[in-house]
C-alpha positions in Angstrom: -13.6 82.6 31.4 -12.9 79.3 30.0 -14.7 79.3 27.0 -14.0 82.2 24.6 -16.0 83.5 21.6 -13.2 82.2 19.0 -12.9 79.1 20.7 -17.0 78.5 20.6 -17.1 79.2 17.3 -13.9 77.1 15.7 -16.3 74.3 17.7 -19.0 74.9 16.4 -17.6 75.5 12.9 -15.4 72.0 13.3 -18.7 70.3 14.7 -21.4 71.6 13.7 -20.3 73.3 9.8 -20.6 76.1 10.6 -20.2 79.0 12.9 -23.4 79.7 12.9 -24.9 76.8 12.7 -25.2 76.4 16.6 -28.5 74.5 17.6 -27.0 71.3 15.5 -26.7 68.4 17.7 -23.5 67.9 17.2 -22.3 71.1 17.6 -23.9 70.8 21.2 -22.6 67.7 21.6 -19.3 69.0 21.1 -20.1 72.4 23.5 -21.1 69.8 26.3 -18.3 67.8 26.2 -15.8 70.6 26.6 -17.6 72.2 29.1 -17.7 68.6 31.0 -14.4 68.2 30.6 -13.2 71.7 32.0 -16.1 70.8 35.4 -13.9 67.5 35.6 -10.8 69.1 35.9 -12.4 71.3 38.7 -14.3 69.3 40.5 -10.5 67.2 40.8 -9.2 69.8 42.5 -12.5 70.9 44.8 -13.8 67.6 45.9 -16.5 69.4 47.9 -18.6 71.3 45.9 -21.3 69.8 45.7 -23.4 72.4 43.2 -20.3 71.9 40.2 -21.1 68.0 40.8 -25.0 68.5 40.2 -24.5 70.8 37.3 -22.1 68.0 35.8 -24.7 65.7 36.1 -27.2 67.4 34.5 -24.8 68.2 31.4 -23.6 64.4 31.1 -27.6 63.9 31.0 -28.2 66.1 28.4 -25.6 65.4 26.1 -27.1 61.8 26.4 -30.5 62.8 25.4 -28.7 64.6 22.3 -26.4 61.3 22.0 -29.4 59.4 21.9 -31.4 61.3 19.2 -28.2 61.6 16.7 -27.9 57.8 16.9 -31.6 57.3 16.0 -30.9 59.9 13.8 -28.0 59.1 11.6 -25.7 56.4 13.3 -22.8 56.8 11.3 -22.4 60.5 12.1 -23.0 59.5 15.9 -19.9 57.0 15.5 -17.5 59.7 13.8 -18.8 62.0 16.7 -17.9 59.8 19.7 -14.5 58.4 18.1 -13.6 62.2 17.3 -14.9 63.0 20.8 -13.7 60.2 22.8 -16.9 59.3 24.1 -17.4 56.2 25.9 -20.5 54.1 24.9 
């Protein structure tokens, strides 16, 4: 798999403060965007499939919603998160 236990948790420990702390919005902020970014590279290479486009879709949309709350949130720590992330918006 793509996405191994240590490699969750040094996210969500870099992101989110924790390891276990792993329903903070920037922790899933940070999960989304690596898991968009591996679904990138794949859909690259298999223009076709049609289900892996959807699915990205429906991440990007998500981590918007979670984009969107952090901002109205606390702004500053949105702004650390997209520069650290490299996040357009």
């Amino acid at each position: 798999m793509y996405l191994t236990k240590e490699e969750k948790s040094k996210l969500f420990k870099k992101h989110g403060g924790t390891e276990e702390n792993t329903g903070s919005a920037e922790g899933q902020i940070a999960l989304f965007t690596h898991r968009i970014n591996h679904l990138t590279g794949h859909l690259k290479n298999n223009r076709k499939d049609f289900n892996t486009e959807r699915s990205l879709v429906k991440l990007v949309g998500k981590r918007r919603s979670l984009l969107d709350y952090l901002k109205r949130k606390d702004i500053e720590k949105y702004r650390e998160l997209i520069k650290e992330l490299n996040i357009r918006k």
